[in-house]
C-alpha positions in Angstrom: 0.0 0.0 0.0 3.2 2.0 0.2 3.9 1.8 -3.1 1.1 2.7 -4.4 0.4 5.5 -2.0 3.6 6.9 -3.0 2.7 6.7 -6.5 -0.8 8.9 -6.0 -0.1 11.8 -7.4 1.8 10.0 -10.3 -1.0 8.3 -10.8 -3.7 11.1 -10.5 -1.3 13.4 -13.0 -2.1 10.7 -15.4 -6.0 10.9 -15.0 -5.9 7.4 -13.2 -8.3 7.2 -10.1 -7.4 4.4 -7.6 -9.2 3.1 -5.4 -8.7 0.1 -3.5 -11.8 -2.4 -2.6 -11.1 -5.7 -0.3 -13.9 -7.6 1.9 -13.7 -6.1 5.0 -16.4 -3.7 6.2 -17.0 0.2 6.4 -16.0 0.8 9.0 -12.3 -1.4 8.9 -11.6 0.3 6.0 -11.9 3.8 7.4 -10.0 3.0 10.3 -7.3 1.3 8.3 -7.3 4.8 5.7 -7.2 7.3 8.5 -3.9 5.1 10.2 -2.4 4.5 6.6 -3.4 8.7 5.6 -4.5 6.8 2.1 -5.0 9.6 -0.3 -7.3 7.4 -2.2 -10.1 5.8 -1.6 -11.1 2.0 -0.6 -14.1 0.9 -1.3 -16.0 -2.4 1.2 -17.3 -5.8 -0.6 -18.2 -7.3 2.2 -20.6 -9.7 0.4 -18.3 -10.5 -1.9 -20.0 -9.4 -4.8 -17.2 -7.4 -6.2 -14.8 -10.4 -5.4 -16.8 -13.1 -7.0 -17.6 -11.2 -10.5 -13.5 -10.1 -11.0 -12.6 -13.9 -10.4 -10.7 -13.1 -7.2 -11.9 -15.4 -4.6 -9.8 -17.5 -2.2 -11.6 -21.0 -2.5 -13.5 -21.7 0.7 -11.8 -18.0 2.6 -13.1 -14.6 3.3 -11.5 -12.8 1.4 -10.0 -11.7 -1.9 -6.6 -11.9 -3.5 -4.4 -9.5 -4.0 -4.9 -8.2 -7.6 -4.9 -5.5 -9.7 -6.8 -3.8 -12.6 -6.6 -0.9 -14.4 -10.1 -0.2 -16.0 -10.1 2.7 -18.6 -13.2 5.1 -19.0 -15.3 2.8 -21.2 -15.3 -0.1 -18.6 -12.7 -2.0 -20.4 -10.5 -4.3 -18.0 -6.4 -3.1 -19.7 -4.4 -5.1 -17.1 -5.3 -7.7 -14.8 -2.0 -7.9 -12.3 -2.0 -11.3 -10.3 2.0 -10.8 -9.2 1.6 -7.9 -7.5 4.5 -6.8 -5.5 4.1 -5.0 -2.5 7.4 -2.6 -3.1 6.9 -1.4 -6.5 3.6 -1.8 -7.3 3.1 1.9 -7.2 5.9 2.3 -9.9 4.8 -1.3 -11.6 1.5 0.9 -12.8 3.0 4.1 -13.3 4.8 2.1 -15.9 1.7 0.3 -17.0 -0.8 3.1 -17.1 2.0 4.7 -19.5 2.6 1.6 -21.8 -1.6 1.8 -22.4 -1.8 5.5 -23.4 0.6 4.7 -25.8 -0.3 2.2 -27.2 -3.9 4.2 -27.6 
């Protein structure tokens, strides 16, 4: 979450919005935003709705992996990132938000 906090205003300068969605509820996730001073938003699927339709369950556990996607303004799913790594992810989509608008 470092990462990618760190990245934020990278991220923002290229007209990306994060926002970050797990299953825990409301209220964890605005005590874990107000402790971490996240300058973007996370968003609750407690019911796993979210999880369930994006194909990132945990068989038979509460919870989601740890995935990324970058969704562009028509809805379109650009990058599905499985190996996300914890230390560079901000820069890993810096990198990839780039290689997309190039490529148009």
């Amino acid at each position: 979450m470092k990462s990618l906090q760190a990245a934020a205003t990278q991220l923002d300068d290229l007209g990306v919005k994060v926002l970050g969605v797990s299953r825990d509820s409301v209220e964890d996730q605005a005590k874990f935003a107000k402790e971490c001073d996240l300058k973007f938003g996370l968003l609750s699927d407690a019911d796993g709705s979210a999880t369930s339709k994006y194909d990132c369950a945990y068989e038979g556990r509460p919870m989601s992996q740890r995935v990324t996607f970058l969704i562009d303004k028509d809805g379109k799913v650009r990058l599905r990132d499985e190996g996300v790594s914890v230390k560079t992810h901000g820069e890993d989509m810096v990198a990839a938000v780039k290689r997309i608008q190039d490529e148009g």
